[in-house]
C-alpha positions in Angstrom: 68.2 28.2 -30.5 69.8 31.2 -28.4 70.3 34.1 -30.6 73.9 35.1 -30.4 74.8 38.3 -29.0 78.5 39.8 -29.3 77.9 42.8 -27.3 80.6 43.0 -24.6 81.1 44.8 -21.3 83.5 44.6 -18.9 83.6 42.2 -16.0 84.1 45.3 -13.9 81.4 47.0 -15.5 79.0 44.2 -15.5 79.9 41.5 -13.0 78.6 37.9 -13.1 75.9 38.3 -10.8 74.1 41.4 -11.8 73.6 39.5 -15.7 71.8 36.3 -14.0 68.2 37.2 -13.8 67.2 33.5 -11.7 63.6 32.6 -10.7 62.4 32.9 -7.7 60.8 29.4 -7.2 64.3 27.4 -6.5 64.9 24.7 -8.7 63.3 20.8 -7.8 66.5 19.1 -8.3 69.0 19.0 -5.3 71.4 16.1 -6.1 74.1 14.8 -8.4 72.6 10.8 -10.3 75.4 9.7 -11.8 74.9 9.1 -15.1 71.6 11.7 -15.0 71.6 15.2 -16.3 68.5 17.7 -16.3 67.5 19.5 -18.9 68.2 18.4 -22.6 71.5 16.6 -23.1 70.7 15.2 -26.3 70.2 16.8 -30.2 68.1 15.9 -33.0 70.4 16.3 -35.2 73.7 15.3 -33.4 77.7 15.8 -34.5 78.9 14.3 -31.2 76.9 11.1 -29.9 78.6 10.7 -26.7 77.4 8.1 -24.1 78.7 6.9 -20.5 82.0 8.3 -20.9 84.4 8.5 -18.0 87.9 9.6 -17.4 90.4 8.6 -15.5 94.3 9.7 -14.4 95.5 6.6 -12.8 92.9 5.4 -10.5 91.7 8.4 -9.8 87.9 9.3 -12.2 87.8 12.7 -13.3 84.6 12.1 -15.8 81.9 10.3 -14.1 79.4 8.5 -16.6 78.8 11.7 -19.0 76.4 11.1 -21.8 75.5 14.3 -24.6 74.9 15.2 -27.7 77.3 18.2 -29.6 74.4 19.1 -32.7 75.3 19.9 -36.0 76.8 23.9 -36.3 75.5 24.1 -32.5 77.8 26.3 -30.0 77.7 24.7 -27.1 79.9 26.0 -23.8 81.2 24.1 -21.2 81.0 25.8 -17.9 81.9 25.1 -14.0 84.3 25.9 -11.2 88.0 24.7 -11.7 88.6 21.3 -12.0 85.1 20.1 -12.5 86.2 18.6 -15.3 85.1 20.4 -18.4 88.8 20.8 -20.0 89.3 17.1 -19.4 86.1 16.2 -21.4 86.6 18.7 -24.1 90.0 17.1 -25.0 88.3 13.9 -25.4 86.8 14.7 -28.2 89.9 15.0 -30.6 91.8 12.4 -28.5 94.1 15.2 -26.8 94.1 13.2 -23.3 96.4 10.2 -25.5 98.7 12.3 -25.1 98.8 11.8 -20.8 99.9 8.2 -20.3 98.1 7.8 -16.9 94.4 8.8 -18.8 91.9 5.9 -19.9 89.0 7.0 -21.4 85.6 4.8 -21.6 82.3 4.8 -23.3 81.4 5.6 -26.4 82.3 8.0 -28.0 80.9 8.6 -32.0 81.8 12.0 -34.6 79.0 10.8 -37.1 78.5 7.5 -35.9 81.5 6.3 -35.4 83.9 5.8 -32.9 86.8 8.5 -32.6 88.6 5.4 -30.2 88.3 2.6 -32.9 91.9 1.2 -32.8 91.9 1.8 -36.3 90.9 4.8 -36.1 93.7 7.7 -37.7 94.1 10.0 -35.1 95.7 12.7 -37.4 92.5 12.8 -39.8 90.5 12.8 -36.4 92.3 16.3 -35.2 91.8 17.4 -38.7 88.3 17.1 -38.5 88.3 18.2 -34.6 90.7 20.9 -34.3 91.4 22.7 -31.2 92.2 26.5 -30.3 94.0 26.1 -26.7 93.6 28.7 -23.4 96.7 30.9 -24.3 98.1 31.3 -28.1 100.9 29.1 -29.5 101.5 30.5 -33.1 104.7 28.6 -34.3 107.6 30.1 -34.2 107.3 30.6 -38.0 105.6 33.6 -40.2 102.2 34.4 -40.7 102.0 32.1 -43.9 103.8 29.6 -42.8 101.3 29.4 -39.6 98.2 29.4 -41.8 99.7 26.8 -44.6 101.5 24.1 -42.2 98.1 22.0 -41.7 97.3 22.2 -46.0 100.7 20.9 -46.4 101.4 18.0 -44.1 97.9 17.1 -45.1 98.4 17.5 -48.8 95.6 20.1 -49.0 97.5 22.0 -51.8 99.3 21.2 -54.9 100.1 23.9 -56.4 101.4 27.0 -54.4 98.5 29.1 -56.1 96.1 26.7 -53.9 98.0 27.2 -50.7 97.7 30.8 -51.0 93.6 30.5 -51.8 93.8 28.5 -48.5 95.7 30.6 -46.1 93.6 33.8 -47.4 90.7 32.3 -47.4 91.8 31.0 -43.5 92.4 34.8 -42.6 89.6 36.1 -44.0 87.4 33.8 -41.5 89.3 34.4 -38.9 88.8 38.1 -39.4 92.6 38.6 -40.0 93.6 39.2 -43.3 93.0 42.8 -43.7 95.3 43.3 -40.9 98.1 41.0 -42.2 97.8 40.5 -46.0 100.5 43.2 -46.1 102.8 41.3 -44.0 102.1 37.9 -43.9 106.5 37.1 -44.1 106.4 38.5 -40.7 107.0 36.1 -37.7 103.9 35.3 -35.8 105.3 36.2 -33.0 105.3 39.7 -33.1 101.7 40.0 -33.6 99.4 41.0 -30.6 98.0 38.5 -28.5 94.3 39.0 -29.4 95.9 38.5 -33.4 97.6 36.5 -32.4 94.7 33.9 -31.3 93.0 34.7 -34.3 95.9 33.4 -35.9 95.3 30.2 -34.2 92.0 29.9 -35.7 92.9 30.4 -38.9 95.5 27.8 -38.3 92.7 25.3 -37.3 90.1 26.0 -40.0 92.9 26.2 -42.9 92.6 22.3 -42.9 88.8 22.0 -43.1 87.6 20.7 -39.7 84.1 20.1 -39.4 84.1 20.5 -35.6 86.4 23.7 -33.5 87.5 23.2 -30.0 88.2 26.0 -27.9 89.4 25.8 -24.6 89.5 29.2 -22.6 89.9 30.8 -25.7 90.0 34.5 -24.3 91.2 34.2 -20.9 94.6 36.0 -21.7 93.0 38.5 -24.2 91.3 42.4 -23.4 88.1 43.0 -23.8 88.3 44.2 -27.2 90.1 41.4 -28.4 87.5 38.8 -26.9 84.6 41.0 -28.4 86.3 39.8 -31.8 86.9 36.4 -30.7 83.4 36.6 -29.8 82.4 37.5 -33.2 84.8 35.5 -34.7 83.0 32.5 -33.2 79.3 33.5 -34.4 80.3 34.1 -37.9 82.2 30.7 -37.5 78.8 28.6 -36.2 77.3 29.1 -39.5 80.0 26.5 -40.9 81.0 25.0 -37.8 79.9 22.7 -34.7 82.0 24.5 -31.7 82.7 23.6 -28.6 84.0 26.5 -26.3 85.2 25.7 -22.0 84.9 29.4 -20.3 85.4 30.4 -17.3 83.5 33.3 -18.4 79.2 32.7 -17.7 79.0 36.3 -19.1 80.9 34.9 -22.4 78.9 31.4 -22.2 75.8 33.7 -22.2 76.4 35.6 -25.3 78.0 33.4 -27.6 76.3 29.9 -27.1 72.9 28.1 -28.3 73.5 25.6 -25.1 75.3 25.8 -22.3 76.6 22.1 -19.9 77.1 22.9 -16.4 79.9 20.4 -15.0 80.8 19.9 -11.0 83.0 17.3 -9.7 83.3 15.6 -12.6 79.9 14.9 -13.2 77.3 16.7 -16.0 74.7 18.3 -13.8 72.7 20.2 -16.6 72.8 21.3 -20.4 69.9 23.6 -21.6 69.0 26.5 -24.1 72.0 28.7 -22.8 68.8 31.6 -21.9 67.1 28.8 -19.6 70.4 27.7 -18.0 71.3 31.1 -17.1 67.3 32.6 -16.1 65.5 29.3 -14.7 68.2 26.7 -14.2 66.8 22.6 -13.4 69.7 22.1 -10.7 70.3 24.1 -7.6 74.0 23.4 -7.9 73.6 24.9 -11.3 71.7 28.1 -9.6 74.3 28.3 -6.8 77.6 28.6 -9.3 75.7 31.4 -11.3 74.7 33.0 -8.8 78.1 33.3 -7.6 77.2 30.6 -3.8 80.5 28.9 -5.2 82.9 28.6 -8.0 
């Protein structure tokens, strides 16, 4: 696995290319299989088993014949140019895209062998299990507490109020928060900062126990000093944790994950040990978006 590293510069101080070291030799592979990715899709130990999936809005296929493994307290990132796809797979794996009438998903689809799209299956326990952290922060409109304790409660986490407080401190003190809230935590959410205020949103999704953390652009409206603790946040988090993080950041993708997936155009081009993806990359598509030919 990729050692994590949470050191962070500025894009402005350190732009994309200058961090992508790429071989010389240019990669063998020069077109998109469907259904084929180079490198190592697949885990020993996988949380996700996903095979042959495919998305559509309407007509129109957005995911084109993916098939990966997510291992067991991996963090993987999800990376390509806008609209490759790589949101729109994400959210299929806590059943977010139910929510858009025109979407069919297909394949198959397994959180420890089995199904997440069984008919039967409770999607409410699923995005317990699979929570989600979205691009921009949506605290509730609620205090800090109440934030942190809404999850335990509508999933009758807690029975005594004792219990919900170990919960939402315990929730903080993951997410890196409490010392800078415990003193406050009647406040509205609201007023916090924005970089607290994602942290916040962690704490939210971890109070209920998930086994598996989504995040989808989870720093794109933070400064740099709030995504260096984001950043941490999300190390310190893979040692309970599978997480799953879509960046549009390669910089981000390079210090924080063991593997990184290279989508275009809707179809998996390559997943790798995030260090070979970024320094001796399978694809050339893959070597042209990080080296900055497109995206």
């Amino acid at each position: 696995m990729n050692t994590l590293n949470t050191t962070v510069t500025s894009e402005a101080e350190q732009p994309e290319e200058s961090t992508i070291p790429v071989q010389e030799e240019r990669p063998a592979e020069t077109k998109i299989d469907e259904g084929k990715t180079v490198g190592q899709p697949f885990s020993e130990d996988p949380k996700f088993k996903l095979r042959n999936v495919e998305v559509f809005y309407g007509q129109d296929r957005a995911i084109k014949n993916i098939s990966l493994d997510i291992g067991r307290n991996e963090v993987i990132a999800f990376i390509g140019p806008s609209g490759c796809g790589k949101s729109t797979f994400l959210r299929c794996l806590n059943r977010m895209n139910d929510s858009i009438d025109i979407c069919r998903v297909k394949g198959s689809l397994q959180l420890d062998d089995h199904d997440i799209y069984d008919p039967k299956r409770d999607v409410v326990e699923l995005r317990a299990r699979v929570g989600m952290v979205f691009q921009k922060p949506n605290p509730f409109p609620k205090s800090i507490y109440d934030n942190v304790a809404y999850g335990p409660r509508i999933h009758g986490l807690a029975n005594r109020k004792s219990d919900l407080d170990e919960i939402v401190e315990n929730s903080l003190r993951k997410a890196g928060l409490w010392d800078e809230v415990k003193d406050r935590l009647d406040a509205t959410a609201t007023g916090m900062s924005g970089g607290q205020q994602q942290r916040l949103c962690i704490a939210r999704a971890i109070a209920v126990s998930p086994e598996v953390v989504l995040m989808d652009e989870p720093c794109s409206a933070l400064d740099p000093i709030a995504t260096a603790k984001i950043e941490e946040l999300i190390a310190e988090l893979s040692e309970s944790y599978t997480i799953v993080i879509v960046t549009h950041s390669m910089q981000q993708a390079a210090r924080v994950s063991h593997r990184t997936a290279y989508f275009h155009l809707g179809h998996l081009v390559e997943v790798n040990e995030t260090n070979k993806v970024f320094t001796s990359p399978k694809h050339q598509l893959t070597e042209s978006y990080i080296t900055g030919r497109f995206g």
